[in-house]
C-alpha positions as CSV (number, residue, x, y, z in Angstrom):
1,X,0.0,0.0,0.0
2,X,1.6,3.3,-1.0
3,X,1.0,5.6,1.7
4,X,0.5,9.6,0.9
5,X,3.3,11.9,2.5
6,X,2.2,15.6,3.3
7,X,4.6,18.2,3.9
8,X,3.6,20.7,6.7
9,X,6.6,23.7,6.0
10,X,7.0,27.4,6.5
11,X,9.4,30.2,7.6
12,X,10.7,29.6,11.2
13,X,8.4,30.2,13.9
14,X,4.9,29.4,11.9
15,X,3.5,26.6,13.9
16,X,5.0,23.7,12.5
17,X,6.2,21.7,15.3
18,X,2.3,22.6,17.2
19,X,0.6,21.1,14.2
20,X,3.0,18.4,14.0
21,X,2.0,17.6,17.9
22,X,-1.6,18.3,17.8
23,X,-1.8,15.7,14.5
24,X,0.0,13.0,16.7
25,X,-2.6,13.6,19.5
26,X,-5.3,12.7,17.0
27,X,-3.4,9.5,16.6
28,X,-1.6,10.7,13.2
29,X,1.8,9.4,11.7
30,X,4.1,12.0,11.8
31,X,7.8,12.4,11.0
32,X,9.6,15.5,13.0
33,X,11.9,18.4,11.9
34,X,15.8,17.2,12.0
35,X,17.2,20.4,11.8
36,X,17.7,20.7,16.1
37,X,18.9,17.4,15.7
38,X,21.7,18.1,13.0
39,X,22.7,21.0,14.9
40,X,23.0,19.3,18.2
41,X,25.2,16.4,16.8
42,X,27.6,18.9,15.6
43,X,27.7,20.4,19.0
44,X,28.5,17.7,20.6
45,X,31.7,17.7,17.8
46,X,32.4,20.5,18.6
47,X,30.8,22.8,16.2
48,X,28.7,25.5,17.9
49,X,26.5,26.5,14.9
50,X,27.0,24.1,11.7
51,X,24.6,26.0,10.1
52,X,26.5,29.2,10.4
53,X,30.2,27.7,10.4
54,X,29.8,24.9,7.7
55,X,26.2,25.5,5.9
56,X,27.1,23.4,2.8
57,X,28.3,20.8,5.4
58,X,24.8,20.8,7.5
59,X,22.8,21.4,4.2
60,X,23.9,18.1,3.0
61,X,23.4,16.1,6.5
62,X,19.3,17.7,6.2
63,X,18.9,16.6,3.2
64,X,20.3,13.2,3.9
65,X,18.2,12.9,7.3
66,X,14.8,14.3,4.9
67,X,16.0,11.5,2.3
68,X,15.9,8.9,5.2
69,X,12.7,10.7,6.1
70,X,10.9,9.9,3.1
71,X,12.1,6.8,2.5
72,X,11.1,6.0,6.0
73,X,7.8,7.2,5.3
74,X,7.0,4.6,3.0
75,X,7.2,2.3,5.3
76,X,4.2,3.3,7.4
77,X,1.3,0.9,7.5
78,X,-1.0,3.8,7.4
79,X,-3.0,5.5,3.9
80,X,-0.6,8.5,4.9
81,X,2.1,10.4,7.1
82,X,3.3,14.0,8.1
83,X,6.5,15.3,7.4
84,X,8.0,18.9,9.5
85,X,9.8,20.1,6.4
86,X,10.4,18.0,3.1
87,X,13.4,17.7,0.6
88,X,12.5,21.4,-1.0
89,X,13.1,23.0,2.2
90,X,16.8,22.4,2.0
91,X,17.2,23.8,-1.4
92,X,15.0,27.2,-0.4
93,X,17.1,27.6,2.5
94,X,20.2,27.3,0.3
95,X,18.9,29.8,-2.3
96,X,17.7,32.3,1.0
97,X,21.4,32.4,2.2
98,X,22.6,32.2,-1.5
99,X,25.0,29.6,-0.9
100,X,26.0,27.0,-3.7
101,X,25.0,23.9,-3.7
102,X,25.5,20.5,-5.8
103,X,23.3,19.3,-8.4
104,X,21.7,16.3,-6.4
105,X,20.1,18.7,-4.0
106,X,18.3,19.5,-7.3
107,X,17.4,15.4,-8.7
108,X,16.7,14.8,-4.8
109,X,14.0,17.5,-4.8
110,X,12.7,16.1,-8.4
111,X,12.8,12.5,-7.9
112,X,11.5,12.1,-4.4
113,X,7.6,13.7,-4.6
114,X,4.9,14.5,-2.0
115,X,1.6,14.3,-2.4
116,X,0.2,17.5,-0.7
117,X,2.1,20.4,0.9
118,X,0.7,22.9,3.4
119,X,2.3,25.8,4.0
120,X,2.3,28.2,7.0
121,X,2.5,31.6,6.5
122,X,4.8,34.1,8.5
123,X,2.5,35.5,11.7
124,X,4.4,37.8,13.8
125,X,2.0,37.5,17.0
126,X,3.4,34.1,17.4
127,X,6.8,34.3,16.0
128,X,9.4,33.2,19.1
129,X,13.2,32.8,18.4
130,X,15.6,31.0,20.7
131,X,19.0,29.7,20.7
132,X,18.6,27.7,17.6
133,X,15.8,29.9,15.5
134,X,18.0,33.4,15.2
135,X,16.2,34.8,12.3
136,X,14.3,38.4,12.8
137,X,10.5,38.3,12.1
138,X,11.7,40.2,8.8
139,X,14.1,37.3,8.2
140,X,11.1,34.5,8.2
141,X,9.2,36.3,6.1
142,X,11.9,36.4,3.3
143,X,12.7,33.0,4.0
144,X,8.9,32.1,3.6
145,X,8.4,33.5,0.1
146,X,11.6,31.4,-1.0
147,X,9.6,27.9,0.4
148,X,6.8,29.4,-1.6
149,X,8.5,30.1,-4.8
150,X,10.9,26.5,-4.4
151,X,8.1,24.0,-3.9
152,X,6.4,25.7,-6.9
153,X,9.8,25.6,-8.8
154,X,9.4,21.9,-8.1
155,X,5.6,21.5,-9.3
156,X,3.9,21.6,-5.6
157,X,0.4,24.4,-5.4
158,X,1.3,24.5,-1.9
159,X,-2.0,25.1,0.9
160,X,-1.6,27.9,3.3
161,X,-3.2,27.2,6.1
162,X,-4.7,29.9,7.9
163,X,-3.8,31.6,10.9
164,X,-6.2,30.4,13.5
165,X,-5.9,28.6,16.9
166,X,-3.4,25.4,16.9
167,X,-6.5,23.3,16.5
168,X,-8.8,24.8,14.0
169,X,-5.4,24.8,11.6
170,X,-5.1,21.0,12.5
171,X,-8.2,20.1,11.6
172,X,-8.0,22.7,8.4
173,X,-5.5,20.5,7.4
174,X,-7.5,17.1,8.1
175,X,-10.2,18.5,6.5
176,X,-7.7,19.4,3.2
177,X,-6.4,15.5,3.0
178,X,-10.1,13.4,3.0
């Protein structure tokens, strides 16, 4: 049974990681962000911030972790799964800090599909950073229209969910995937 995949993505501080908690509460499959995790690892070799001291270097260990991801995915006995982030989020982050990147981010993106992406838009009463989320509001919202304009690059119509209470945008989304 081929299971559907569904991205949830947006700037930094849109929600994603509520949604992605909320949907498990309702007994949903769903595959978390990596990034913390990525970022963490290098710590503990020593690398305060990867993403700032190496960001080809933690580009490519996201994109291998979303590979694994989506592969993973598949194997789900359920009709389908949520993903925090997907494969495109890597290359819009890449293009955001205009950093060069290889041509397999590119075939990664194009060979490995979802099936429906919803996007959450940039909402400054709710927008918290902390010691790994360092962008400005302003920031986000730049970074935002590049996840916009890269998962259409790639063929996505992506859903913006609307800005309502953590539930009403869960079940927005449920509603979205019958």
């Amino acid at each position: 049974m081929k299971n559907r995949k569904i991205v949830i993505t947006g700037g930094p501080g849109t929600g994603k990681s509520s949604i992605i908690h909320k949907l498990e509460e309702k007994g949903e499959k769903c595959l978390h962000e990596i990034s913390r995790q990525v970022t963490l690892e290098a710590q503990k070799e020593g690398i305060a911030q990867l993403f700032l001291e190496k960001p080809l270097l933690f580009s490519e260990k996201l994109l291998e972790g979303r590979l694994k991801q989506y592969t993973e995915a598949s194997e789900f006995g359920s009709d389908h799964i949520f993903l925090d982030r997907g494969l495109p989020d890597v290359v819009a982050y890449m293009d955001y800090f205009n950093t060069e990147y290889p041509q397999v981010f590119e075939k990664t993106c194009q060979n490995n599909r979802y099936d429906k992406v919803f996007i959450l838009p940039p909402w400054k009463e709710i927008y918290i950073s902390d010691n790994e989320r360092y962008e400005s509001f302003e920031e986000a919202l730049k970074i935002s229209s590049y996840l916009y304009s890269t998962y259409k690059r790639y063929g996505y119509e992506p859903i913006e969910v609307p800005k309502l209470k953590v539930e009403d945008r869960t079940n927005f989304i449920l509603d979205k995937i019958e």
